[in-house]
C-alpha positions as CSV (number, residue, x, y, z in Angstrom):
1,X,5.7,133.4,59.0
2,X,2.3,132.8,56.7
3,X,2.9,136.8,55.7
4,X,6.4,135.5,54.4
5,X,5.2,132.4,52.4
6,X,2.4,134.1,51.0
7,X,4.7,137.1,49.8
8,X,7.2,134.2,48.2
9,X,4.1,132.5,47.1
10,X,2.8,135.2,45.3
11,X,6.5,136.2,43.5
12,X,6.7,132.6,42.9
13,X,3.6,132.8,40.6
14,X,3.9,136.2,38.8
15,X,7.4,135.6,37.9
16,X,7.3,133.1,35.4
17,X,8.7,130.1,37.5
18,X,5.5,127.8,37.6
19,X,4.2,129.2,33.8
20,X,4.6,131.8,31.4
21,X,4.1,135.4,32.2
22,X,1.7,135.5,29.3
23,X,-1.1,133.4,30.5
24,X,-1.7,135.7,33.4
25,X,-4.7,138.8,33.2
26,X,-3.0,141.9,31.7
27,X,-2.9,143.5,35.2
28,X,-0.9,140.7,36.4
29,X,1.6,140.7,33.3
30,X,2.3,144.3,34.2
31,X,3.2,143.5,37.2
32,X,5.6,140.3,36.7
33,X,7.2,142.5,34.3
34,X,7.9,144.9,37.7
35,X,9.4,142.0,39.0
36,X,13.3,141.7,39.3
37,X,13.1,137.8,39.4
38,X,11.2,137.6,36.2
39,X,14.2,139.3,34.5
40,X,16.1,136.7,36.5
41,X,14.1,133.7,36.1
42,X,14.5,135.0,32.3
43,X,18.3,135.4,32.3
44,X,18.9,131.7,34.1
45,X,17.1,130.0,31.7
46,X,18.9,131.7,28.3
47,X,22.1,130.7,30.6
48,X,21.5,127.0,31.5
49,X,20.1,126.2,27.7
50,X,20.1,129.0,25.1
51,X,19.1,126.9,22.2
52,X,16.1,125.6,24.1
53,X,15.1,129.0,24.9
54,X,15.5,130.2,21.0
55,X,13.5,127.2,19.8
56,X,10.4,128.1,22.2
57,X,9.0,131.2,20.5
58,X,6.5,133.4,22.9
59,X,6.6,131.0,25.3
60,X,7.8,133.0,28.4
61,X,6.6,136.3,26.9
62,X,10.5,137.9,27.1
63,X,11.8,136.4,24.1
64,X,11.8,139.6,21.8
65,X,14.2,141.1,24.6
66,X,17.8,141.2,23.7
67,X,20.2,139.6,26.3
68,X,21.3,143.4,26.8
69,X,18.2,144.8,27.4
70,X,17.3,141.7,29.9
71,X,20.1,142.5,31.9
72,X,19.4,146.1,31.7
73,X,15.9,145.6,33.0
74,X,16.9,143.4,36.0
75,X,19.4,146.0,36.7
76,X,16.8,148.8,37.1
77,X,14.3,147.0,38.7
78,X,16.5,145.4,41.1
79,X,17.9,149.2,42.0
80,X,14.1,150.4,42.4
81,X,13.5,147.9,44.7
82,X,16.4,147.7,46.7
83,X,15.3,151.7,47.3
84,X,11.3,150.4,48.1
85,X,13.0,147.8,50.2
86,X,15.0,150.5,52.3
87,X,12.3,152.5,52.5
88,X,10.0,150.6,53.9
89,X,12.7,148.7,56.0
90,X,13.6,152.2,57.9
91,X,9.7,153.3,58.1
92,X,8.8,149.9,59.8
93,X,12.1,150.3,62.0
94,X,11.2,153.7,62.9
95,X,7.6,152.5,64.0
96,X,9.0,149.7,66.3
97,X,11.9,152.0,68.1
98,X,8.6,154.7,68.8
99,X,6.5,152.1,70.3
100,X,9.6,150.2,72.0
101,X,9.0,146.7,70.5
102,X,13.0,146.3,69.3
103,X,14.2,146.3,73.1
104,X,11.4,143.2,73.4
105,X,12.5,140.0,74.3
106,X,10.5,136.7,73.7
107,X,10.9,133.0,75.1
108,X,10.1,131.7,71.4
């Protein structure tokens, strides 16, 4: 459970939620802008107040992007990672089924 809240933690951080994208390190910025939720975070906020968004040039560090190309970007980065997300989902399922922990049964 710590794994999971430190994964969230992390997204949580380099997607723009908490502060812009553009205070980060470079390495970090090229990263969020990996990130399907920054694209989403991005695309909820033009949604619930456009005008507000306008007004606040450079502040989230996607502004220049069209609403077009936003959308595009959270499409193709949320299709990339729904492929990592499979992989890795069948390579750790494969793992447990060779060392029999999926027939396991726990009193938690």
């Amino acid at each position: 459970m710590g794994i999971n809240e430190g994964i969230a933690g992390l997204f949580y951080v380099l997607s723009g939620v908490i502060f812009p994208i553009t205070i980060l390190p470079g390495w970090a910025q090229t990263i969020s802008k990996l990130l399907p939720v920054t694209y989403w975070m991005e695309a909820v906020r033009r949604g619930l107040s456009p005008e507000m968004m306008s007004s606040l040039p450079g502040s989230t560090g996607l502004l220049s992007m069209s609403n077009l190309e936003l959308i595009l970007a959270l499409s193709v980065s949320a299709i990339v990672f729904f492929f990592i997300s499979a992989g890795v989902f069948k390579y750790a399922d494969r793992i447990a089924r060779r060392k029999g922990k999926i027939d396991w049964t726990s009193a938690y």
